[in-house]
Biotite code that builds the C-alpha atoms (Angstrom):
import biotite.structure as struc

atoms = struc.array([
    struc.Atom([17.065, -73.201, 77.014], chain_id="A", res_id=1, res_name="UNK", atom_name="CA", element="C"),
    struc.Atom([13.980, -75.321, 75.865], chain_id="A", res_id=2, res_name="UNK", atom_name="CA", element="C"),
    struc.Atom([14.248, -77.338, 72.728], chain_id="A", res_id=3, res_name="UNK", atom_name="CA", element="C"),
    struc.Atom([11.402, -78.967, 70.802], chain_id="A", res_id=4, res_name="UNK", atom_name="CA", element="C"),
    struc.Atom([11.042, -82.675, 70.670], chain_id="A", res_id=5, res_name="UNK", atom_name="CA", element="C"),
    struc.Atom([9.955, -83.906, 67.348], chain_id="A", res_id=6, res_name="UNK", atom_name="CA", element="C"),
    struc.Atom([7.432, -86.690, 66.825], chain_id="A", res_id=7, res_name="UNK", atom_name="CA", element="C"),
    struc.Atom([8.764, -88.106, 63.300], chain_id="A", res_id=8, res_name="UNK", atom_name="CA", element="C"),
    struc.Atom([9.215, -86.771, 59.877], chain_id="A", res_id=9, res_name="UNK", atom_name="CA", element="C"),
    struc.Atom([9.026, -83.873, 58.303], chain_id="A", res_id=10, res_name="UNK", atom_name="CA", element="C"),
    struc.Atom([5.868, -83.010, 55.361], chain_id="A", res_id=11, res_name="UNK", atom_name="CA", element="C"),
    struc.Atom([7.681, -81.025, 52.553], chain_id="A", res_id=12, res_name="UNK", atom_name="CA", element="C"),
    struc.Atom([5.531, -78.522, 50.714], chain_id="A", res_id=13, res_name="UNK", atom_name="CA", element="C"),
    struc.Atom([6.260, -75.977, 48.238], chain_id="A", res_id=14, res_name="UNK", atom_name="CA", element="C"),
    struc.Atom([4.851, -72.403, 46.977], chain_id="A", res_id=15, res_name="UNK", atom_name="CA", element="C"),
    struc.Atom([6.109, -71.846, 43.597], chain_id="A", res_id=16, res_name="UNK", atom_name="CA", element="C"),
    struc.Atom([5.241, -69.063, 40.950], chain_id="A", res_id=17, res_name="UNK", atom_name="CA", element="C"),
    struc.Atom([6.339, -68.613, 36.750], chain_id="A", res_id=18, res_name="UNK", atom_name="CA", element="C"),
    struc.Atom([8.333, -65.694, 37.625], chain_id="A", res_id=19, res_name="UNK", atom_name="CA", element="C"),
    struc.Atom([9.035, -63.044, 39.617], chain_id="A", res_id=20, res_name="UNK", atom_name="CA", element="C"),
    struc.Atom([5.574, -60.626, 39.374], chain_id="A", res_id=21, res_name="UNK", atom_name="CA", element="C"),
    struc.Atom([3.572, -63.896, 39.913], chain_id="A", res_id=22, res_name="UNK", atom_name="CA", element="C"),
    struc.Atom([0.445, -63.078, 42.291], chain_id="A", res_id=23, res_name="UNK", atom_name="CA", element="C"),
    struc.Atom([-3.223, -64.551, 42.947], chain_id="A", res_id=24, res_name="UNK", atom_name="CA", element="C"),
    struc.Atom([-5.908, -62.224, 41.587], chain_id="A", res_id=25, res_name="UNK", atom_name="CA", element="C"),
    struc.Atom([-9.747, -62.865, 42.090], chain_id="A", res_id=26, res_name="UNK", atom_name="CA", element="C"),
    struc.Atom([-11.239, -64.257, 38.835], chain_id="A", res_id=27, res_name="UNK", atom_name="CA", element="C"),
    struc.Atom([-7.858, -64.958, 37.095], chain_id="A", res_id=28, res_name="UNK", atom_name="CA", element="C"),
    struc.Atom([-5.799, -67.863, 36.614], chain_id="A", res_id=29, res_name="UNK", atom_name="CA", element="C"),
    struc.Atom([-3.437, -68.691, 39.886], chain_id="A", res_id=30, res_name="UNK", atom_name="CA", element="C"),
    struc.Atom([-0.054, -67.813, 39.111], chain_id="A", res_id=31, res_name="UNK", atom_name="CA", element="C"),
    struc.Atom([1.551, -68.711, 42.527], chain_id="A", res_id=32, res_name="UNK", atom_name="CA", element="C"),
    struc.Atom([0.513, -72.542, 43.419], chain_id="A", res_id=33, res_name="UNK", atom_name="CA", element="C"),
    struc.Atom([1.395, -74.849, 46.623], chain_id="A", res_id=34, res_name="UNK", atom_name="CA", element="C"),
    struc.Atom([2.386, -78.417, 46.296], chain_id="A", res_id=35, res_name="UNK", atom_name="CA", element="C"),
    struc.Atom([2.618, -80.771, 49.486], chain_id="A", res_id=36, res_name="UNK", atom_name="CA", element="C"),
    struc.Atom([5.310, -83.124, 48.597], chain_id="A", res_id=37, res_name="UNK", atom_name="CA", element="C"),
    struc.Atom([4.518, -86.064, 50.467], chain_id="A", res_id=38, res_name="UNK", atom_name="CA", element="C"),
    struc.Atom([6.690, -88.251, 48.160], chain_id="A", res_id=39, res_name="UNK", atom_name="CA", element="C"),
    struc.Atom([9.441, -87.103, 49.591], chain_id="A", res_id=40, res_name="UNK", atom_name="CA", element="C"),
    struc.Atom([8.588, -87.174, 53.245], chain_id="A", res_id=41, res_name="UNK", atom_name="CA", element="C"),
    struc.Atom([11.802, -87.635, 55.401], chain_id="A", res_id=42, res_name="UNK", atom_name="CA", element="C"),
    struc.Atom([13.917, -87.309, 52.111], chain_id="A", res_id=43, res_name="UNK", atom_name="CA", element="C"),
    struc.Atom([17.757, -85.826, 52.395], chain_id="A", res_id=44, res_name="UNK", atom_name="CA", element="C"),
    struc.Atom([17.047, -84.659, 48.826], chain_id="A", res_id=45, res_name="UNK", atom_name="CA", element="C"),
    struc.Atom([16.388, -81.102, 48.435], chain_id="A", res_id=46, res_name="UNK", atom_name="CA", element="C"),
    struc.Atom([14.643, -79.989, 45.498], chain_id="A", res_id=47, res_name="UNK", atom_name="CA", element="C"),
    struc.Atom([14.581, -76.156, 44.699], chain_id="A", res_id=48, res_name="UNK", atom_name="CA", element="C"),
    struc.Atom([12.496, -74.803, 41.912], chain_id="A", res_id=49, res_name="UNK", atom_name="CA", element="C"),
    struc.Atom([13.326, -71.138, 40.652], chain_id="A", res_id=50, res_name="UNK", atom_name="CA", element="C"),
    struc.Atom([11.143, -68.648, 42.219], chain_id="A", res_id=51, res_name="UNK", atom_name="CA", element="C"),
    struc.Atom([9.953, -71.465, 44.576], chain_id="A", res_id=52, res_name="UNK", atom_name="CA", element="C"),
    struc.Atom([9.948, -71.077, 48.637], chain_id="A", res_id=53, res_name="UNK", atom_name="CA", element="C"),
    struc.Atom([10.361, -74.412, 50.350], chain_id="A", res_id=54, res_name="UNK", atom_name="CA", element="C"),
    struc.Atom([8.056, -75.025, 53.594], chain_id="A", res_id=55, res_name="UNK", atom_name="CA", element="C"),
    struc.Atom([8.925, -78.309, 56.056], chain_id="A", res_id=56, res_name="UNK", atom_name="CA", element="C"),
    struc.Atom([6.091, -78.933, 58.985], chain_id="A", res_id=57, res_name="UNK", atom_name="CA", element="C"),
    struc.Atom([7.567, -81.311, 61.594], chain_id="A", res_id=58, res_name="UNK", atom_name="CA", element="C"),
    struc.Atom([5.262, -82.941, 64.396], chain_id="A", res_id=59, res_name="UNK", atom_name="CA", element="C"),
    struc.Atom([6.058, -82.092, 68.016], chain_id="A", res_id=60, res_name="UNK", atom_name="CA", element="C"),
    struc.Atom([5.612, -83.431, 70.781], chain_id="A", res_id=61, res_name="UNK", atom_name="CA", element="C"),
    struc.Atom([6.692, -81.320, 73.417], chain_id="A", res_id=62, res_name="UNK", atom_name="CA", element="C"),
    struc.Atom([9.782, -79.365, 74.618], chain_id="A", res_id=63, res_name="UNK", atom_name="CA", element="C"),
    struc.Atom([12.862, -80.854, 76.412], chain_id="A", res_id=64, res_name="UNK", atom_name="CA", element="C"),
    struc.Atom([14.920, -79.132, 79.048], chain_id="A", res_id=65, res_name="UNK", atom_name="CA", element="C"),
])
């Protein structure tokens, strides 16, 4: 079985809305927003926010046998 060789730390981000009907609507205010949290890059800290989804993109490099 492959595995994927990563090429350094991961780039938190976060999608995160005021509660739980929250949607994007043409022409009104955006309920649901998206934060890259680059101040924590490679952080141990996890930081949930109600109604919130967390999102980590790691760099690859490859796959290893």
């Amino acid at each position: 079985m492959p595995f994927i060789r990563l090429a350094g730390t991961s780039t938190p981000s976060q999608m995160m809305r005021s509660d739980v009907d929250g949607a994007n609507c043409i022409g009104q205010f955006s309920e649901v927003k998206v934060r890259e949290d680059s101040d924590r890059e490679g952080s141990q800290e996890n930081i949930v926010a109600p109604m919130s989804v967390n999102i980590y993109r790691f760099p690859v490099v490859g796959t290893a046998q």
